[in-house]
C-alpha positions, 0 to 999 in steps of 0.5 A: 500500500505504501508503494502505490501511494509514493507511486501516485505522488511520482506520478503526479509530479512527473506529470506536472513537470512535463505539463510545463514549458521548458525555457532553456539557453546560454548567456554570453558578454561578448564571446565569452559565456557569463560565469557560473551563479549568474541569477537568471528569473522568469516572470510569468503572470505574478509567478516567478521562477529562478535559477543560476547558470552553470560554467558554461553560461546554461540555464534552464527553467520549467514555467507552468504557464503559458504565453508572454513572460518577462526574463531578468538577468541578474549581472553586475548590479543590473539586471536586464530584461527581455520579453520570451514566451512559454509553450507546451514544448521546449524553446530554446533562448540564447542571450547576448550581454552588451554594454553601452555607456556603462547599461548592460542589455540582453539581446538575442544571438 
């Protein structure tokens, strides 16, 4: 009994993770990737998701809802932002820092 019972809770929480968007990518300053703990943020209605990027500058994020979200980088004292979408399937995000008159801002590649 106690099997089946852990069974329908993995079940559920697979289910629900493979019910959310998946919103993953790179960012990079100029042609290098950014460093390991950079803290990468989705906003998506008033639901916020976060995560750090890893030593080559990847980060990866589940967003439950679907439709327009807001993504933040948070870099330097900055935190730059740019609109991106979730969908039922995985989109792909990659992120370009550029720095002009001292402002950081994050562009596509």
């Amino acid at each position: 009994m106690k099997f089946l019972s852990i069974l329908a809770v993995v079940l559920i929480v697979s289910a629900s993770a493979a019910l959310a968007g998946e919103i993953f990518g790179t960012i990079s300053e100029g042609d290098k990737p950014v460093a390991a703990g950079v803290k990468v943020e989705i906003t998506a209605g008033d639901k916020n998701y976060s995560t750090e990027t890893d030593k080559f500058g990847s980060y990866h994020l589940f967003v439950k809802e679907k439709g327009k979200c807001v993504l933040k980088v948070y870099y330097k004292d900055q935190t730059p932002t740019f609109s991106v979408a979730s969908f039922d399937k995985s989109t792909r995000y990659d992120f370009l820092l550029t720095q002009k008159d001292g402002k950081y801002t994050l562009g596509r590649k």
